[in-house]
Each structure stands twice: as structure tokens, then as C-alpha cells.
C-alpha positions in Angstrom: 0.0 0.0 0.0 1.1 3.3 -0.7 1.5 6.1 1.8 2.1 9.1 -0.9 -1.0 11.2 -1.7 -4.4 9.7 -3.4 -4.9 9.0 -6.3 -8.2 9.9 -6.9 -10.7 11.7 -4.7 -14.4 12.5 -4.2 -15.9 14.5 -2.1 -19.7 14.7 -1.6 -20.1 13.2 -4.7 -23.8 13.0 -5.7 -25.7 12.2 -9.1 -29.4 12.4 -9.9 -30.8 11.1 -12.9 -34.1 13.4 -14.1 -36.4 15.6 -12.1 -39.1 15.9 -10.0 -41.2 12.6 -8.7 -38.9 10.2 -11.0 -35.7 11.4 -10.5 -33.1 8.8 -9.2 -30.2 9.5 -7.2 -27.1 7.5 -8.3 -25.0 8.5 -5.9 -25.6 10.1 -2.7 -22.8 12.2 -0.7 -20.0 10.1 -1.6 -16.4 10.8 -0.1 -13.7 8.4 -0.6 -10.2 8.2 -1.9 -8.0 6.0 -3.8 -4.3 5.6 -3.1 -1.7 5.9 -5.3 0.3 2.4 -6.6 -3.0 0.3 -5.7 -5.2 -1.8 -6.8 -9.0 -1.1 -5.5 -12.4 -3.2 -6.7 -15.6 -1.4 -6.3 -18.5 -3.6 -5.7 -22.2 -3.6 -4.8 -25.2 -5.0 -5.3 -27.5 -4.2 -9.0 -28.4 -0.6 -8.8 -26.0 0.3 -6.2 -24.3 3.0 -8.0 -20.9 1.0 -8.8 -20.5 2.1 -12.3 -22.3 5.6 -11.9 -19.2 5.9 -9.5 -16.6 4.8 -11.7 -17.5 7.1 -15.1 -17.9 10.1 -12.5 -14.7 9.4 -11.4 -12.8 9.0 -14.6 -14.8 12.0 -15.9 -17.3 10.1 -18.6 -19.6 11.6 -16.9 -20.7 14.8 -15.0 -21.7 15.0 -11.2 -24.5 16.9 -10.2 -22.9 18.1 -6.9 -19.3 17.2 -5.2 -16.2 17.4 -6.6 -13.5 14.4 -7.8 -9.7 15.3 -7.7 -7.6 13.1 -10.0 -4.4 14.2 -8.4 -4.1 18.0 -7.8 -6.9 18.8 -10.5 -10.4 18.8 -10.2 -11.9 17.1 -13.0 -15.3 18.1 -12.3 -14.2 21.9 -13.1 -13.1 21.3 -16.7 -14.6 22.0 -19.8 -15.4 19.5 -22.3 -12.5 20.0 -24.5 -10.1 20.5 -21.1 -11.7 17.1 -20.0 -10.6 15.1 -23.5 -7.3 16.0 -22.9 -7.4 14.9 -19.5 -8.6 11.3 -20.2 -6.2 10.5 -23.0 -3.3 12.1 -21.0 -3.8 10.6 -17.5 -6.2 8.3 -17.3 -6.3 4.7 -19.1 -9.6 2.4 -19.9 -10.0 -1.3 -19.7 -13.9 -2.2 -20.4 -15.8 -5.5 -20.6 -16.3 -5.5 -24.4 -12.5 -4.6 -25.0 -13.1 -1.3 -27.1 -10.3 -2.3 -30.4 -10.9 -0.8 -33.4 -11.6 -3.9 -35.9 -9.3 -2.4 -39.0 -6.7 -1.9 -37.2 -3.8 -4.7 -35.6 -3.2 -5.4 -32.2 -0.2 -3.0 -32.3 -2.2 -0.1 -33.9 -4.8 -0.6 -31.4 -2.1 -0.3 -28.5 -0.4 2.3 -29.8 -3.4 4.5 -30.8 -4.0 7.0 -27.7 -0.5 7.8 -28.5 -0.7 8.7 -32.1 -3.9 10.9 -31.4 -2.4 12.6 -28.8 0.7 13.2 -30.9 3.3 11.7 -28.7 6.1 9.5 -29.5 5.9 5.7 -28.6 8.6 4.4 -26.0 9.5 1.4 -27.9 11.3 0.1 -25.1 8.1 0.3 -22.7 5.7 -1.4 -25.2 8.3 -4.0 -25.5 8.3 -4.7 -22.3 4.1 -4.7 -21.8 3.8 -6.7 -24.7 6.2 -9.4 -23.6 5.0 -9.5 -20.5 1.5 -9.9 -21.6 2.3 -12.7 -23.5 0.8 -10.9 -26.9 4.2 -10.5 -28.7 3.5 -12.8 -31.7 0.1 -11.1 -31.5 1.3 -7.7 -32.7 0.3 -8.0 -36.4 -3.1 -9.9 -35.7 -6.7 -7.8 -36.1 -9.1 -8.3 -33.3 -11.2 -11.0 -35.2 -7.8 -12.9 -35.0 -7.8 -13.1 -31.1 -9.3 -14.6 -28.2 -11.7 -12.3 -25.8 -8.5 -12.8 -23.4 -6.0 -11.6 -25.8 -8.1 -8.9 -27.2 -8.2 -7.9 -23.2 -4.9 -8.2 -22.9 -4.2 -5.6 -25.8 -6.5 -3.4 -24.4 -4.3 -3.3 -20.8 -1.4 -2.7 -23.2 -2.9 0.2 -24.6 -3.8 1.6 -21.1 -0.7 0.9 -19.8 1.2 2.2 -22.8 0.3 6.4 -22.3 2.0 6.1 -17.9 -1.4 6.6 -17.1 -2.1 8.3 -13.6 -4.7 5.6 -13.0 -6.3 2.9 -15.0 -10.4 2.5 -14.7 -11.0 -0.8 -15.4 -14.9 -1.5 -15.5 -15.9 -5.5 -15.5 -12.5 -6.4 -17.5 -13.3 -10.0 -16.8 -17.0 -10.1 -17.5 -16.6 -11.8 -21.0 -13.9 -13.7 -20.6 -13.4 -17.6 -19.3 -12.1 -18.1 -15.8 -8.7 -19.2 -17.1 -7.9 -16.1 -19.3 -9.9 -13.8 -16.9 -7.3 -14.6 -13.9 -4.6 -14.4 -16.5 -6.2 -10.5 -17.1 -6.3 -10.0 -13.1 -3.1 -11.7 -12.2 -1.6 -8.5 -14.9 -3.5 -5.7 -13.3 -2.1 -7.0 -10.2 1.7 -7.4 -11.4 1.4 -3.6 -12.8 0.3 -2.3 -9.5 3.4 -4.2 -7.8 6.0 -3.9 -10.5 4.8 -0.8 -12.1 3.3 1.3 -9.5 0.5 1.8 -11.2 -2.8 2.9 -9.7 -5.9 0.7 -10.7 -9.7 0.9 -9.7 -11.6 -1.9 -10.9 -15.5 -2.6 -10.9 -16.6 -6.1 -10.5 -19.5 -8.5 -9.9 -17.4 -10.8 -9.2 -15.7 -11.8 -5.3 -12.7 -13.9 -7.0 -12.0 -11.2 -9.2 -12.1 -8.8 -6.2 -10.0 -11.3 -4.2 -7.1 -10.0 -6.7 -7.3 -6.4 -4.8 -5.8 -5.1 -2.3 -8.8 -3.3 -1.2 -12.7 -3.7 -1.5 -15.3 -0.2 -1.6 -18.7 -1.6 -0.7 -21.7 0.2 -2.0 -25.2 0.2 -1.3 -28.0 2.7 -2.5 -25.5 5.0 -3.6 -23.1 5.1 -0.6 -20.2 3.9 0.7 -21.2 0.4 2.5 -17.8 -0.6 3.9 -14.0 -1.5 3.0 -12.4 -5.0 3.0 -8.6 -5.2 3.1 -6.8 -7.5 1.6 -9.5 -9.3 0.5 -10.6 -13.1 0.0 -13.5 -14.2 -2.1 -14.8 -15.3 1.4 -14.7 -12.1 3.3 -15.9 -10.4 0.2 -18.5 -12.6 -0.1 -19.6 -12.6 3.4 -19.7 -8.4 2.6 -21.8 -8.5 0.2 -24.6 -10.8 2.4 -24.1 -8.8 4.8 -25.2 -5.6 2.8 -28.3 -8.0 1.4 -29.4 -8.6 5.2 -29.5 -5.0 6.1 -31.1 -4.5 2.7 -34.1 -7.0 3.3 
């Protein structure tokens, strides 16, 4: 665990979706931070605000009232265009349904955010990713050539590749088979340790969580709890505990 400063912070963080009689609230008053070199799941039952929390956070979405900090900024002060800049500069993306543009090869895929921002790839540094993710012979493949766990693998490449500040990673395992889903969280994990990067990871999933070094609980919008290094049995015996006090 790190002891330098978060990560990423949120401070009354609140979202309402529509007006009046119907309206919804998301998220309710939500302060919490994320350290720096970690890996943190959120998790929660359906509806309980998990990936509202996440896009407000990585700023895909806008907050009706709080603030998040992603280091010294605050993201929920930017403009549209100051925002764009934001995400492909320090922030990186790993999502369920692996997000690689079909035309392009595994290596044009990873090395995109790069290109559009106009910065130079560190040869050495993909090197490295790419060797250690086991997608070296890969490089030249399109995405219709791959597994779902190679195509994920690329996609943590391409996150990886830009330094990010932190890496949102939204149900990275959810199509994927057990094998090549633990062989996606056993990476994340490795570039929290050998990398010091900072990772924040939404899951359904308690052996997915297990991989963590700390579990957010959520319930109806609010922080429900923490779990420290976490088992699949303690998180599991979390979330039953939040459906008992639900019930």
C-alpha cells in the first residue's frame, strides 16, 4: 500500500438522474479516496451506484454536486475539451467489451491513444508490456484474429502504454473464461506491484475482487464498507451482509 498522496478523490459526490417525482439518485454524498500504486475493486449489489461511481470518477460523466480530484486537478471543473485531454493524458480504460478498433492490428490498437495525442511511442516500454502480456506474436493480428482474453490483454497494453495516472477498469473479466480472466487480473495486479500503477476496478465478481488489495462496498449509492486485503470469502460474506440489512 502506498503512503504518498491519493490517487483519486471524491468528495460529496452526488448524481441524480431526471427531475421531480422520478428522478433517481445515483449517488448520494459520496467521499472516498483511492491511493496511489493500488489496486481497489468497487462492488455492490445491482443498482448500487458501482459504475455511476466509476464514469464520475474518470470523468465520462458529469456530477451533479461534489467534486472528484484526479491528483491535484479537479476534473469536475473542466470543460469539455479540457476534459478530453485529461482522459487520453492521464487516465487509461479497460472495459468488458475490450473497445479495439476492428481495421486496425493489435499494435495499432495499443499504440493509438499515443498517435492521437501526438506523442512519441517508447519502444522500449511497449516492448516490455507486450512481452510480459504474453501478446508478442500477436502484434500483427486484427481483433477477429484473437481470443476475448487476448483482445483484453491488448487493451491493458494500450492503457498501460500512455504512464497513465490511474487505469479505470470496468468489468474487464466479464466476457472472458475463468482461465484467461485470472490471467487478465493476475496483470493488473503485477502492474500495481512492479509498475506502481494505480488501478480501480468494478466487478460482480468476489474472486475477481480477491485479486485487490482493497474492496469499496456500495449500497444505495453510498459507501457500505471497506475489505482489506480481501478473500472471495470475506468479500463474499460483505456483500450478504449488505443484502441482510437490505431485506
Amino acid at each position: 500500500m502506498s503512503d504518498s498522496a491519493p490517487a483519486v478523490v471524491a468528495r460529496g459526490l452526488t448524481k441524480v438522474y431526471g427531475s421531480g417525482p422520478g428522478s433517481v439518485t445515483a449517488l448520494d454524498g459520496v467521499d472516498i479516496d483511492f491511493s496511489a500504486q493500488e489496486f481497489t475493486a468497487i462492488m455492490g449489489p445491482s443498482g448500487s451506484g458501482k459504475s455511476t461511481l466509476m464514469h464520475l470518477l474518470a470523468g465520462l460523466d458529469s456530477a451533479t454536486a461534489g467534486q472528484v480530484f484526479l491528483g491535484q486537478t479537479e476534473i469536475t471543473a473542466l470543460s469539455d475539451a479540457a476534459l478530453t485531454k485529461l482522459r487520453r493524458d492521464r487516465v487509461g480504460f479497460v472495459f468488458q467489451s475490450f473497445n479495439l478498433l476492428p481495421m486496425f492490428t493489435a499494435q495499432q490498437n495499443i499504440e493509438l491513444p499515443l498517435e492521437l495525442a501526438g506523442r512519441k511511442v517508447d519502444n522500449m516500454w511497449l516492448a516490455q508490456l507486450v512481452e510480459t502480456l504474453g501478446i508478442k506474436d500477436r502484434l500483427t493480428h486484427r481483433p477477429s484474429e484473437l481470443s476475448g482474453g487476448q483482445q483484453q490483454r491488448v487493451a491493458i497494453a494500450r492503457a498501460l502504454l500512455t504512464r497513465p495516472e490511474v487505469i479505470f477498469a470496468d468489468e474487464p473479466t466479464g466476457n472472458l473464461d475463468s482461465r484467461s480472466g485470472a490471467e487478465v487480473l493476475s496483470f493488473l495486479r503485477q502492474s500495481v506491484r512492479e509498475f506502481g500503477q494505480t488501478v480501480v476496478m468494478v466487478t460482480h465478481d468476489p474472486a475477481a475482487a480477491a485479486y485487490a488489495d482493497r474492496v469499496v462496498l456500495l449500497a444505495d449509492g453510498q459507501i457500505a464498507g471497506n475489505i482489506t486485503d480481501p478473500t472471495s470469502d470475506s468479500v463474499l460474506a460483505g456483500l450478504d451482509a449488505l443484502r441482510t440489512v437490505n431485506l
